[in-house]
N, CA, C and O atoms as a Tripos MOL2 file, in Angstrom:
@<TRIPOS>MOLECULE
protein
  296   295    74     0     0
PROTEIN
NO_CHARGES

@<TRIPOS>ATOM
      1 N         -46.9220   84.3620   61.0420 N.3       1 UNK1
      2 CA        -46.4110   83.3490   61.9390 C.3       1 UNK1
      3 C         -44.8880   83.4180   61.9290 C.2       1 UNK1
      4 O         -44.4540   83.4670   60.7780 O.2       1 UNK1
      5 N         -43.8700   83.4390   62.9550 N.am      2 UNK2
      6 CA        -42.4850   83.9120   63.2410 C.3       2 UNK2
      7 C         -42.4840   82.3430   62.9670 C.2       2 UNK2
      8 O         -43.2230   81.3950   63.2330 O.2       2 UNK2
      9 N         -40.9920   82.5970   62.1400 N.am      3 UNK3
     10 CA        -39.8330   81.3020   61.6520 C.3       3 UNK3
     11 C         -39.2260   81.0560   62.8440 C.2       3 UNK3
     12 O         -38.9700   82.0590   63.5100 O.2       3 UNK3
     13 N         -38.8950   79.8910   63.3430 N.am      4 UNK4
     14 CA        -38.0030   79.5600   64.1270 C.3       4 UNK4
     15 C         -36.6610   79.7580   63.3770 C.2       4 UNK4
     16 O         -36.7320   79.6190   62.1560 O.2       4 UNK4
     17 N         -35.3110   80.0930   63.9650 N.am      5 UNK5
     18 CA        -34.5440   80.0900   63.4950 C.3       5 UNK5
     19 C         -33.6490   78.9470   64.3190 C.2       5 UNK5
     20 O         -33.9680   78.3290   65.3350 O.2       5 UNK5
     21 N         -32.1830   78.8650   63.3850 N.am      6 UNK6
     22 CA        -31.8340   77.5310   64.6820 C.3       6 UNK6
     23 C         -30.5680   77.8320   64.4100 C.2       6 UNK6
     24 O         -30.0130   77.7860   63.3120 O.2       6 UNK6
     25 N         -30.0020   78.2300   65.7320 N.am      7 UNK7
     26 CA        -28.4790   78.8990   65.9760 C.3       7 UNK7
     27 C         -27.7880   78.0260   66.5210 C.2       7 UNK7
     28 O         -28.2540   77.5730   67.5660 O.2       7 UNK7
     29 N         -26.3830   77.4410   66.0130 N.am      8 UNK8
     30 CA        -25.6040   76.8100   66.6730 C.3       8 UNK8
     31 C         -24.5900   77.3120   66.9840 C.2       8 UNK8
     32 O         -24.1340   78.0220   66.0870 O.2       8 UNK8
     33 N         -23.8160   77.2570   68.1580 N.am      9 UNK9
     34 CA        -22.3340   78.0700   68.6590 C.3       9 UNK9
     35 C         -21.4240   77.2420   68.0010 C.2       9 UNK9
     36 O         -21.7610   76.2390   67.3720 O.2       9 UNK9
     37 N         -20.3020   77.6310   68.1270 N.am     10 UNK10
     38 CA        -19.2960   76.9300   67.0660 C.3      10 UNK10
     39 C         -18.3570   76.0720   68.3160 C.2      10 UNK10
     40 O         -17.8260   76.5370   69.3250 O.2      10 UNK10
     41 N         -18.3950   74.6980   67.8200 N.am     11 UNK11
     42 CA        -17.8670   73.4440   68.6040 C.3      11 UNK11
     43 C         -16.6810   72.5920   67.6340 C.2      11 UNK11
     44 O         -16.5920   72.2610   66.4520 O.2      11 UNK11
     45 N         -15.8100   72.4500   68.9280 N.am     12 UNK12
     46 CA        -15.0650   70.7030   68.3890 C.3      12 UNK12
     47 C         -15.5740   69.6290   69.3520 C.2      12 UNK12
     48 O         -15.6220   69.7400   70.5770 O.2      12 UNK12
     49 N         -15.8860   68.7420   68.7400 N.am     13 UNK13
     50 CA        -16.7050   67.7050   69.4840 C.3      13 UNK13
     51 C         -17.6260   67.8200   70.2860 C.2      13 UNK13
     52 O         -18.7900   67.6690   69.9130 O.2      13 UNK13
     53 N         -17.2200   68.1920   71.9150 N.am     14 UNK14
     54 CA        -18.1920   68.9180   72.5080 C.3      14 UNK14
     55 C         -17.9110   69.8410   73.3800 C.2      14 UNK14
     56 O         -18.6560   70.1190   74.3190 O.2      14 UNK14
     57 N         -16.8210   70.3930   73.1490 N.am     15 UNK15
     58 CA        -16.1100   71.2310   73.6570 C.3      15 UNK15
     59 C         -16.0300   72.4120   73.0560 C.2      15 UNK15
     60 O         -15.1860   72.7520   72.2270 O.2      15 UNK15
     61 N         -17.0490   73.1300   73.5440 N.am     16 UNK16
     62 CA        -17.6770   75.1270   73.1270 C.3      16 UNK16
     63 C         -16.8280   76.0600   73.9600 C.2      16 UNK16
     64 O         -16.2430   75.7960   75.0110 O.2      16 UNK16
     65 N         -16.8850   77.5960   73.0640 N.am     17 UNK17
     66 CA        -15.9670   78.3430   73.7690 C.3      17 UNK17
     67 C         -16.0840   78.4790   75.4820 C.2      17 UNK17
     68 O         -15.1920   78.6730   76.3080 O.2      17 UNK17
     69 N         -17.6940   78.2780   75.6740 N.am     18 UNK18
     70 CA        -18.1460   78.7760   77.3870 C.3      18 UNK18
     71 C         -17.0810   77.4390   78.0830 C.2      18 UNK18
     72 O         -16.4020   77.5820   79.1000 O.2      18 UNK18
     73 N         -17.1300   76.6080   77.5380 N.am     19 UNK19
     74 CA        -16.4730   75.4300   78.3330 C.3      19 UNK19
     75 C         -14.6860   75.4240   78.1210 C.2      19 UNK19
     76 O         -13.9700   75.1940   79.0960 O.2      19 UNK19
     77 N         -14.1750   75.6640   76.9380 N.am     20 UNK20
     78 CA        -13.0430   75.9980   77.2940 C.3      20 UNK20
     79 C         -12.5640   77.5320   78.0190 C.2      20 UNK20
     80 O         -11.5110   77.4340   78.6490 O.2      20 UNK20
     81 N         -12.9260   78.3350   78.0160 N.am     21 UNK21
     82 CA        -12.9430   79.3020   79.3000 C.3      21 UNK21
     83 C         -13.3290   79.1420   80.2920 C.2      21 UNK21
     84 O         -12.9000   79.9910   81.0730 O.2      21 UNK21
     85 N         -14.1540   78.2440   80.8480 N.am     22 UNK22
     86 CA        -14.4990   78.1910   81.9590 C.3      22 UNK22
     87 C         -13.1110   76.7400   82.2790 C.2      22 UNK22
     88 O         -13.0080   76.4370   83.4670 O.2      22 UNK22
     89 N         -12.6200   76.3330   81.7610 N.am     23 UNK23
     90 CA        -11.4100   75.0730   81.8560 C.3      23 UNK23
     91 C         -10.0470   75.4370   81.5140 C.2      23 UNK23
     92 O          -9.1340   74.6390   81.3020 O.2      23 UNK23
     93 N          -9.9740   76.7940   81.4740 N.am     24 UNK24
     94 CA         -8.7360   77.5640   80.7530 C.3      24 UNK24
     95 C          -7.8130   77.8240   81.7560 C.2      24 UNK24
     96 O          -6.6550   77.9570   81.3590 O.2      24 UNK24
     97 N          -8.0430   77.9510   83.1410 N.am     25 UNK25
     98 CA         -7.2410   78.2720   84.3870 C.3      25 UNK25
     99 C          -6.8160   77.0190   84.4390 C.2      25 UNK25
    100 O          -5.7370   76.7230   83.9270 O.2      25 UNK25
    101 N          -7.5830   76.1100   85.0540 N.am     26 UNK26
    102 CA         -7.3830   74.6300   85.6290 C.3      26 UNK26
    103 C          -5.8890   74.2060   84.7370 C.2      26 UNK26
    104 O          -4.7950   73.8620   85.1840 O.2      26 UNK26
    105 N          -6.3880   74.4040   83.2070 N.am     27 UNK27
    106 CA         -5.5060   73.4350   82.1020 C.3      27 UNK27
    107 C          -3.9290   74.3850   82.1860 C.2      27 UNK27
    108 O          -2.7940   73.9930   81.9160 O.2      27 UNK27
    109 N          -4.3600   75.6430   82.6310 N.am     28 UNK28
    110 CA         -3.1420   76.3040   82.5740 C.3      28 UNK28
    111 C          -2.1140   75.9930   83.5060 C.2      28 UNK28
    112 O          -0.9410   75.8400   83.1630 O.2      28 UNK28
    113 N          -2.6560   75.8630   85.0620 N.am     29 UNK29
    114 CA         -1.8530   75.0890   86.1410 C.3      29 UNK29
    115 C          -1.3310   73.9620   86.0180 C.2      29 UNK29
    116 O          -0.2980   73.6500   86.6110 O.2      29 UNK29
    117 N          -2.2100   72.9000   84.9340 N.am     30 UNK30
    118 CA         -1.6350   71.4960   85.2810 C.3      30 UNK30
    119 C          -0.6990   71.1870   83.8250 C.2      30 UNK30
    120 O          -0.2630   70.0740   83.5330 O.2      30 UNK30
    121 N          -0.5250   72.3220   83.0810 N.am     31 UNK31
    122 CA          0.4100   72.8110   82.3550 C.3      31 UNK31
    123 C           2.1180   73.1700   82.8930 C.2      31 UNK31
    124 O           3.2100   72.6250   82.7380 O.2      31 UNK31
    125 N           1.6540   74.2860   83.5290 N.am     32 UNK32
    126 CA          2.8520   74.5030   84.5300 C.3      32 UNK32
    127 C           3.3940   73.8630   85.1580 C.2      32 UNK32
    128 O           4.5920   73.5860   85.1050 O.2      32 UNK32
    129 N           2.5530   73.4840   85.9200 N.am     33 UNK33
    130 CA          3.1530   71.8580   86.7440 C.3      33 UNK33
    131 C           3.6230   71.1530   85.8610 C.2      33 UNK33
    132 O           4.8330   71.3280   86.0060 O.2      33 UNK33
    133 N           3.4960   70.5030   85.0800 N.am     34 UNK34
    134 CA          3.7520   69.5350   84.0380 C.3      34 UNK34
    135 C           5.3630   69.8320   84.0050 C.2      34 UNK34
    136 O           6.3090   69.2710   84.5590 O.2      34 UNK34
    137 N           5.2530   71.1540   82.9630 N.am     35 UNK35
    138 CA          6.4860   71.7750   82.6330 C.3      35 UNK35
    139 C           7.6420   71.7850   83.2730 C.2      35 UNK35
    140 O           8.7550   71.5010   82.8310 O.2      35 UNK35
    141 N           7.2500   72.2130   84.6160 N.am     36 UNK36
    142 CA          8.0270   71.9830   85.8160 C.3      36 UNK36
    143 C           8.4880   70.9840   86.0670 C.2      36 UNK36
    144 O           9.6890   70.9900   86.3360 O.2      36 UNK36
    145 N           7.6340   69.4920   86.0960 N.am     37 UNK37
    146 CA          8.3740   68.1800   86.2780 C.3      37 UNK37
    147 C           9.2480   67.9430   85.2090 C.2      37 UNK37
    148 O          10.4630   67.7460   85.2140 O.2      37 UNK37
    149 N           8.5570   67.9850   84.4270 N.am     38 UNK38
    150 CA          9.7790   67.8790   83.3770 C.3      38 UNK38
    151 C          11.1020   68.2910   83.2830 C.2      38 UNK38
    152 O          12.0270   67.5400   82.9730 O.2      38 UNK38
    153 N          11.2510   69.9690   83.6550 N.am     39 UNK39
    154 CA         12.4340   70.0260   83.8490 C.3      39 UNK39
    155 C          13.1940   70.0870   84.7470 C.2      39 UNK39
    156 O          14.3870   70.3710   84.6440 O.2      39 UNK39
    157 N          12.5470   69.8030   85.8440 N.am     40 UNK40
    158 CA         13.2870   69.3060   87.1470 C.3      40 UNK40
    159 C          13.4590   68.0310   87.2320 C.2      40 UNK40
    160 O          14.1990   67.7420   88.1720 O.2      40 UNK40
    161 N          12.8720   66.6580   86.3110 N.am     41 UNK41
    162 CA         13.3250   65.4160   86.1550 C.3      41 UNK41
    163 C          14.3520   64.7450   84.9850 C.2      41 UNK41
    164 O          14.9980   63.7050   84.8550 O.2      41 UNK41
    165 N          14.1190   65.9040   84.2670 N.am     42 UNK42
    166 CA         14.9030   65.9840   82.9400 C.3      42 UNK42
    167 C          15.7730   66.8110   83.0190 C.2      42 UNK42
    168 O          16.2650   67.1380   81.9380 O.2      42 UNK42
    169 N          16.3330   67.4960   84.2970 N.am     43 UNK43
    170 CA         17.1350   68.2350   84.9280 C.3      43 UNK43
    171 C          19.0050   67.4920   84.7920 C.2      43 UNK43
    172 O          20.1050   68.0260   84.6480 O.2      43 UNK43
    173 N          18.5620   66.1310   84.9250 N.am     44 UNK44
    174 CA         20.0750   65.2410   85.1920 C.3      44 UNK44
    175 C          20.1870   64.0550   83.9370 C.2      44 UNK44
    176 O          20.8630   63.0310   84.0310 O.2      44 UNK44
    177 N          19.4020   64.4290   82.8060 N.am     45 UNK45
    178 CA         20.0190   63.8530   81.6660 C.3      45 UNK45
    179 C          20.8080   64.7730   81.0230 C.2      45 UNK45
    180 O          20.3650   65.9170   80.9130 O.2      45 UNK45
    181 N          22.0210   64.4700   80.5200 N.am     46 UNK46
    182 CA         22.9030   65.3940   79.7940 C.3      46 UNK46
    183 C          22.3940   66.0680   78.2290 C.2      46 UNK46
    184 O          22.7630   67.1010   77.6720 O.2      46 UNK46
    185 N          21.6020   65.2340   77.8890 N.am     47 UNK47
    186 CA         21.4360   65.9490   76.3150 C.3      47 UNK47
    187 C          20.5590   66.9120   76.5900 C.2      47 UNK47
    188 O          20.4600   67.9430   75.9250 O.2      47 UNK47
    189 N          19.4650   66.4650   78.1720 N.am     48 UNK48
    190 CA         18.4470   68.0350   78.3260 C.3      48 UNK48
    191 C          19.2830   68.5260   78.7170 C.2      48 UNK48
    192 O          19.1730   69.5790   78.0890 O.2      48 UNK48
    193 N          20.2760   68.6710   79.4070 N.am     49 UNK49
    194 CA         21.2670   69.7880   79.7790 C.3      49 UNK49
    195 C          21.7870   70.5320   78.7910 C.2      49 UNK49
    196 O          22.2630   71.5820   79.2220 O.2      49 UNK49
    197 N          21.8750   70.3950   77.6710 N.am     50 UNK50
    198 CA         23.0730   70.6150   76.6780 C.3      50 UNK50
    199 C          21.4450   71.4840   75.4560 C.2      50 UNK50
    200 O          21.3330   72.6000   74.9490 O.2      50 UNK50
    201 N          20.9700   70.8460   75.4570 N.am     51 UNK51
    202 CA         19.7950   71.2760   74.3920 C.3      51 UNK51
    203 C          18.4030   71.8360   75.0730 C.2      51 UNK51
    204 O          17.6980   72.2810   74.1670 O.2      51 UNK51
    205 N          18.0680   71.9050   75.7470 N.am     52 UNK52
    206 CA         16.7790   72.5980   76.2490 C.3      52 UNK52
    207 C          17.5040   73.3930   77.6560 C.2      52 UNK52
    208 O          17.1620   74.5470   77.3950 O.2      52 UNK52
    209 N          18.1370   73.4780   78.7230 N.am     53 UNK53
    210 CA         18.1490   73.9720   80.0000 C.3      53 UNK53
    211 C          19.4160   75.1460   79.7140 C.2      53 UNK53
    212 O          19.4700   76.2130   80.3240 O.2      53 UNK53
    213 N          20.2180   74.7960   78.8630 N.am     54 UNK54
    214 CA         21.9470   75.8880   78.6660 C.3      54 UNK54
    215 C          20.7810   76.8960   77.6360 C.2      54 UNK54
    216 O          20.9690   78.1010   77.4730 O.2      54 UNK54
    217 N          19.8330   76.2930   77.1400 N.am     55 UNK55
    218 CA         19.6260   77.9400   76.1230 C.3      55 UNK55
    219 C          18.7640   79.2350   76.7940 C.2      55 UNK55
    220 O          18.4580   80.3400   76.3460 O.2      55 UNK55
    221 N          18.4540   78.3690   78.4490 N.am     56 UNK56
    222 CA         17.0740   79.7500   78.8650 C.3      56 UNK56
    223 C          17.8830   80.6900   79.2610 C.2      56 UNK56
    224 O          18.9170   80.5750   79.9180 O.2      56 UNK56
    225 N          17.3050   81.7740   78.7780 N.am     57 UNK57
    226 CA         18.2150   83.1140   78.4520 C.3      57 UNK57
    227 C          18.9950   83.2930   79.8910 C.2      57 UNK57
    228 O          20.1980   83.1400   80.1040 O.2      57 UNK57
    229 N          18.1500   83.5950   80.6420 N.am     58 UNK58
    230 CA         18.6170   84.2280   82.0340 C.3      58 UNK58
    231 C          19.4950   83.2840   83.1100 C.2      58 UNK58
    232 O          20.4960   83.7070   83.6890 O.2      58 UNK58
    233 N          18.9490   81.9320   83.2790 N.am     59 UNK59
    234 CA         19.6710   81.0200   84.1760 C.3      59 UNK59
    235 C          20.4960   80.2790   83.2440 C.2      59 UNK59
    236 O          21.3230   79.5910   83.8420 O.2      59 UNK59
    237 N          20.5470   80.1940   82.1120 N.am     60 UNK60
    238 CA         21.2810   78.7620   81.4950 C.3      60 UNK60
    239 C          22.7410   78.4130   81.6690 C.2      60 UNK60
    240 O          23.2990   77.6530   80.8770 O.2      60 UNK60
    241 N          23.2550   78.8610   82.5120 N.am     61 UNK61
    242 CA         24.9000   79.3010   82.6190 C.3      61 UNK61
    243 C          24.5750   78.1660   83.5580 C.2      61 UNK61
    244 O          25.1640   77.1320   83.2410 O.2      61 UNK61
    245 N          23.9330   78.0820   84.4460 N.am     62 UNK62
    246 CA         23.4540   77.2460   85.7850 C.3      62 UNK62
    247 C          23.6520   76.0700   85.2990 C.2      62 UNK62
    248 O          24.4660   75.4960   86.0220 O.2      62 UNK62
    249 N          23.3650   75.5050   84.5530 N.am     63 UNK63
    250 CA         23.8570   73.8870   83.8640 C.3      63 UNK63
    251 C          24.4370   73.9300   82.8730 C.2      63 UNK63
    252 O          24.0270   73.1960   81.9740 O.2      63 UNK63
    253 N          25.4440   74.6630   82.6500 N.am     64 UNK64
    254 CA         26.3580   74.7350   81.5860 C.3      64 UNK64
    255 C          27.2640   73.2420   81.9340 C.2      64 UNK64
    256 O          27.6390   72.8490   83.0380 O.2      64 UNK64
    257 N          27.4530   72.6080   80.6190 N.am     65 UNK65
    258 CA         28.6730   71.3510   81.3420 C.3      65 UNK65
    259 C          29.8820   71.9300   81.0430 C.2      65 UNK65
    260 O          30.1400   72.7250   80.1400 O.2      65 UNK65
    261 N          30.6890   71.4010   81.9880 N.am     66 UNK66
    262 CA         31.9180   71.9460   81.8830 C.3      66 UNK66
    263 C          32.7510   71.4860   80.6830 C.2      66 UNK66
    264 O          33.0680   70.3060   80.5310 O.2      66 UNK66
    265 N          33.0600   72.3710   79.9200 N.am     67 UNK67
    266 CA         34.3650   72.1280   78.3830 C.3      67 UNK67
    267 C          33.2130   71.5020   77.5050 C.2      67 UNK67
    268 O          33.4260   70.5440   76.7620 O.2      67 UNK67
    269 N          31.9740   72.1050   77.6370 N.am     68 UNK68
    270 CA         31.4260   72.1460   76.6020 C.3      68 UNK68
    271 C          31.1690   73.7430   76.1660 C.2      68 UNK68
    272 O          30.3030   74.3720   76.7740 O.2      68 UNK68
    273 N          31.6100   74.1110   75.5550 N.am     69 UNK69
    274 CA         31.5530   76.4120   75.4740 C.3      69 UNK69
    275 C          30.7230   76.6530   74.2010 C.2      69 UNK69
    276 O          31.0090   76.0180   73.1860 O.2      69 UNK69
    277 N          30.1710   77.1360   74.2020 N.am     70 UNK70
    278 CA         29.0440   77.5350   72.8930 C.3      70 UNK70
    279 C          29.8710   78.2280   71.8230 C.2      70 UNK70
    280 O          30.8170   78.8980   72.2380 O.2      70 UNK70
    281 N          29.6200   78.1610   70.2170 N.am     71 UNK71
    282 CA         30.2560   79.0260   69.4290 C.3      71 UNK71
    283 C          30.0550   80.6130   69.3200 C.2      71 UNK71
    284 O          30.7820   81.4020   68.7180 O.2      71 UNK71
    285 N          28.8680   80.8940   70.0630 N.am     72 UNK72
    286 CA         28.9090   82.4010   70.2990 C.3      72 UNK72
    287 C          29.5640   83.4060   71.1540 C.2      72 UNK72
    288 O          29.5860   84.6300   71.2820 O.2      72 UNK72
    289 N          30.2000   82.1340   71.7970 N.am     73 UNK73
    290 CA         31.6500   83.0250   73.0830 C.3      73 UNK73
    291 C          33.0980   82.8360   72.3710 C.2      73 UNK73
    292 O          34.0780   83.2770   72.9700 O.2      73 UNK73
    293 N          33.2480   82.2790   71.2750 N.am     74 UNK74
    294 CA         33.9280   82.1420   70.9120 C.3      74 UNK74
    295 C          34.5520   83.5470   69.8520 C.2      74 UNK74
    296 O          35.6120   83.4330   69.2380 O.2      74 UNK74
@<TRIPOS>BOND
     1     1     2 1
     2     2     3 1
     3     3     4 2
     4     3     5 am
     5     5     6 1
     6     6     7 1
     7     7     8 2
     8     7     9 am
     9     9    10 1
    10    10    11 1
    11    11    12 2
    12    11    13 am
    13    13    14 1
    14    14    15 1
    15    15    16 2
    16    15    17 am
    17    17    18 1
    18    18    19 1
    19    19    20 2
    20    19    21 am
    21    21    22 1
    22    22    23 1
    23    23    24 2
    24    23    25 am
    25    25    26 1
    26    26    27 1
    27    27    28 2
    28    27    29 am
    29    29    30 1
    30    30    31 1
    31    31    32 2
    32    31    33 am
    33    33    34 1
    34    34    35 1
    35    35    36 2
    36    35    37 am
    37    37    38 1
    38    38    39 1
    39    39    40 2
    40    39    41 am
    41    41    42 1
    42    42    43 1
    43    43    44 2
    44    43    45 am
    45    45    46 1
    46    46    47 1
    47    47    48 2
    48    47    49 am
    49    49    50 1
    50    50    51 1
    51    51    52 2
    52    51    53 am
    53    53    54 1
    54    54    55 1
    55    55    56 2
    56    55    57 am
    57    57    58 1
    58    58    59 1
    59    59    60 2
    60    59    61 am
    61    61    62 1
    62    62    63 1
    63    63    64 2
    64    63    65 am
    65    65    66 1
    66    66    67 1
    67    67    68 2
    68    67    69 am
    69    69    70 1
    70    70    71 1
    71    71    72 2
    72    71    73 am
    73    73    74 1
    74    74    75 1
    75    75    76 2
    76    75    77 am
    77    77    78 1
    78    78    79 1
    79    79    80 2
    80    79    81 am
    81    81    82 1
    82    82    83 1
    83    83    84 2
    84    83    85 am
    85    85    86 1
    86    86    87 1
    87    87    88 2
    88    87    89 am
    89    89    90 1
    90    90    91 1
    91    91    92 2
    92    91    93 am
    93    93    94 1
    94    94    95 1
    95    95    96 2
    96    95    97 am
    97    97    98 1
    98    98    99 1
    99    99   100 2
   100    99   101 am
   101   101   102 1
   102   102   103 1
   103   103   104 2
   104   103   105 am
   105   105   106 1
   106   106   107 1
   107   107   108 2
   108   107   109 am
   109   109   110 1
   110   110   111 1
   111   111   112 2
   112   111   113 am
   113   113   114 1
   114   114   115 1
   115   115   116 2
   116   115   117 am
   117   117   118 1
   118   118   119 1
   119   119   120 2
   120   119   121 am
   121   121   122 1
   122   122   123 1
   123   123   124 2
   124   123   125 am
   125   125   126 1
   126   126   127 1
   127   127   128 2
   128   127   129 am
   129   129   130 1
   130   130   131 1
   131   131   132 2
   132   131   133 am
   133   133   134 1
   134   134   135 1
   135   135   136 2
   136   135   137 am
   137   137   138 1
   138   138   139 1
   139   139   140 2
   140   139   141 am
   141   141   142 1
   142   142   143 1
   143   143   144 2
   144   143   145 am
   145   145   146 1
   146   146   147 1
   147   147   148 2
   148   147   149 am
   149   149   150 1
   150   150   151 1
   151   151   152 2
   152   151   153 am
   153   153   154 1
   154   154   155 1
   155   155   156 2
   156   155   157 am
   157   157   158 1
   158   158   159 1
   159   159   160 2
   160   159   161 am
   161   161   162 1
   162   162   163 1
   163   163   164 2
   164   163   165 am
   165   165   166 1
   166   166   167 1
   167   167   168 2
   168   167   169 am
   169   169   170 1
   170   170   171 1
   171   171   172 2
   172   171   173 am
   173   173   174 1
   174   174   175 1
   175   175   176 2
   176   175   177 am
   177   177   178 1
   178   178   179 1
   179   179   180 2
   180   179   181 am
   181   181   182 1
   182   182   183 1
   183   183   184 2
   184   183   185 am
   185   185   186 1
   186   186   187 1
   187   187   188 2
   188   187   189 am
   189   189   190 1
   190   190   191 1
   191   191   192 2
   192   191   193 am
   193   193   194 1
   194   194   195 1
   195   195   196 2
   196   195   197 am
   197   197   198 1
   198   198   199 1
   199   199   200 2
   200   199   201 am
   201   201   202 1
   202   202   203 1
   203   203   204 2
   204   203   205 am
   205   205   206 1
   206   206   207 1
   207   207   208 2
   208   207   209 am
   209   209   210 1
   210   210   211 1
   211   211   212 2
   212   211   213 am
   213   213   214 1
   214   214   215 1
   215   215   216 2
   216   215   217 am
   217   217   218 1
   218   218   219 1
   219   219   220 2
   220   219   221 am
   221   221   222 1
   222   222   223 1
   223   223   224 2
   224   223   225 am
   225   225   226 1
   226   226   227 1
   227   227   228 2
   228   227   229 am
   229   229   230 1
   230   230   231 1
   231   231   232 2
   232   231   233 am
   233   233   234 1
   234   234   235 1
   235   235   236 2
   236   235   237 am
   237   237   238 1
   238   238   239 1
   239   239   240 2
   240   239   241 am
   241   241   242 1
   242   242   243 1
   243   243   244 2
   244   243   245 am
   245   245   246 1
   246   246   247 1
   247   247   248 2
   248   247   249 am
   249   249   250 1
   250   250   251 1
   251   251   252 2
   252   251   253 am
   253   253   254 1
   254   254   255 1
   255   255   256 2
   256   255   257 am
   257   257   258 1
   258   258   259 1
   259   259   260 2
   260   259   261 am
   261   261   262 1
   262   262   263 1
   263   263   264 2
   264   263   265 am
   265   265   266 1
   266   266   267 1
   267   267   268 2
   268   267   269 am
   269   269   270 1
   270   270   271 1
   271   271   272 2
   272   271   273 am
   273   273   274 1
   274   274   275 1
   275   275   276 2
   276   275   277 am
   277   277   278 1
   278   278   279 1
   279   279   280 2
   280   279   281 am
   281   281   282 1
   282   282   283 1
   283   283   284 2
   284   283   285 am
   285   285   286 1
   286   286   287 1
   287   287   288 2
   288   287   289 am
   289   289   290 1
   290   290   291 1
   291   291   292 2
   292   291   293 am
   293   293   294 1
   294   294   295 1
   295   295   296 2
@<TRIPOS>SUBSTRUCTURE
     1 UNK1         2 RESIDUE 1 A UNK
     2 UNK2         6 RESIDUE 1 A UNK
     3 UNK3        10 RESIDUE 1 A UNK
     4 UNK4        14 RESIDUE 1 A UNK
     5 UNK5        18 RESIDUE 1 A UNK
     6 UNK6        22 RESIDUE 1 A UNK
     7 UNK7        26 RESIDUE 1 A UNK
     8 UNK8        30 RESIDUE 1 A UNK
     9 UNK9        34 RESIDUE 1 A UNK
    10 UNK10       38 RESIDUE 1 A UNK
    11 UNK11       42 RESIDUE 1 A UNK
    12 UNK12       46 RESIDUE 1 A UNK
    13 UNK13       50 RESIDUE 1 A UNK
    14 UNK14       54 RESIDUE 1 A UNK
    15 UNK15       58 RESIDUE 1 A UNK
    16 UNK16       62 RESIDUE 1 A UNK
    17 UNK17       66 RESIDUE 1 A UNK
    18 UNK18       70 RESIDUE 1 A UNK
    19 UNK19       74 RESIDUE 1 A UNK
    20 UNK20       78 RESIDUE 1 A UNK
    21 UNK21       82 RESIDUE 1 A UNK
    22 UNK22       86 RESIDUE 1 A UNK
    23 UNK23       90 RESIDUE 1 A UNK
    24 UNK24       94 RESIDUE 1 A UNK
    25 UNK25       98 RESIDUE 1 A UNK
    26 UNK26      102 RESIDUE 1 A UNK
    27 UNK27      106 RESIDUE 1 A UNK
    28 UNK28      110 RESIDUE 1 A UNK
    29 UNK29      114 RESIDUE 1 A UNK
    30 UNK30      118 RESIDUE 1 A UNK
    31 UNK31      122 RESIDUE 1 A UNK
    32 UNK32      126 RESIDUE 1 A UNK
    33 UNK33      130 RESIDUE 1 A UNK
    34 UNK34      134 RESIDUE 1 A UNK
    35 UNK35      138 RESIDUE 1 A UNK
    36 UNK36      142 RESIDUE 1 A UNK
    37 UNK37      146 RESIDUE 1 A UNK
    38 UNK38      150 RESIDUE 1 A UNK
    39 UNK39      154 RESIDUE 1 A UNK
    40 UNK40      158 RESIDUE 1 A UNK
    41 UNK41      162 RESIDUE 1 A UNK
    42 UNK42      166 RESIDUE 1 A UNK
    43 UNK43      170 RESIDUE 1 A UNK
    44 UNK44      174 RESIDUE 1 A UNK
    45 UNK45      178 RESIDUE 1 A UNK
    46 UNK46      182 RESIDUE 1 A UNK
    47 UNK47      186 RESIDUE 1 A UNK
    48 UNK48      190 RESIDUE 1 A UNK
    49 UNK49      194 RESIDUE 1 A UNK
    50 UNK50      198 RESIDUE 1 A UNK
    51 UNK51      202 RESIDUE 1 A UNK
    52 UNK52      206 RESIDUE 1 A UNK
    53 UNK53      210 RESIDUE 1 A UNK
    54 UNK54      214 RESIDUE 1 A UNK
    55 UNK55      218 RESIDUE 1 A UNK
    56 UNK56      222 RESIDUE 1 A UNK
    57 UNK57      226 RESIDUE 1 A UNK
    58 UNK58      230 RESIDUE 1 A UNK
    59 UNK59      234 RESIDUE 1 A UNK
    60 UNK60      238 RESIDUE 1 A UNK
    61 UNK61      242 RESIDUE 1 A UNK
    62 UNK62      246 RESIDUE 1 A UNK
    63 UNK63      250 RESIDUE 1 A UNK
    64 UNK64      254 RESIDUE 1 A UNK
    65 UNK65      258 RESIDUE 1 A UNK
    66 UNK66      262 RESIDUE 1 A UNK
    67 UNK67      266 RESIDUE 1 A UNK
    68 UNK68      270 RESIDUE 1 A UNK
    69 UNK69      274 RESIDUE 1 A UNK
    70 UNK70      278 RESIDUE 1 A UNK
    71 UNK71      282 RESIDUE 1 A UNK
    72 UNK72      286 RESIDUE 1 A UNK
    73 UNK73      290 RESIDUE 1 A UNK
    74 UNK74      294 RESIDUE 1 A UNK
């Protein structure tokens, strides 16, 4: 007579790998977006200017404040 065996997939709460891949695009867009508001609303406070927007490598010159100069041009 065959044993039943009893296989469980590996979960957090109720959220299994088939379900976060199948939710992995969606979460990725409303990620981006997110990101995006953020730093286009957090665009015209000065300390995000100075600490998150002057360090992205390629544009950060773009909100540099003026007679504030980094110690690495120095």
């Amino acid at each position: 007579m065959p044993v039943a065996r009893f296989v469980s997939t590996p979960h957090l709460a109720f959220i299994t790998p088939e379900k976060l891949w199948r939710v992995a695009p969606s979460l990725a867009t409303w990620g981006a977006g997110t990101g995006a508001a953020v730093l286009l609303f957090g665009s015209d406070v000065p300390i995000m200017k100075k600490d998150v927007l002057t360090k992205i490598p390629v544009i950060g010159n773009y909100w540099a404040l003026p007679g504030d100069e980094s110690k690495d041009q120095e």
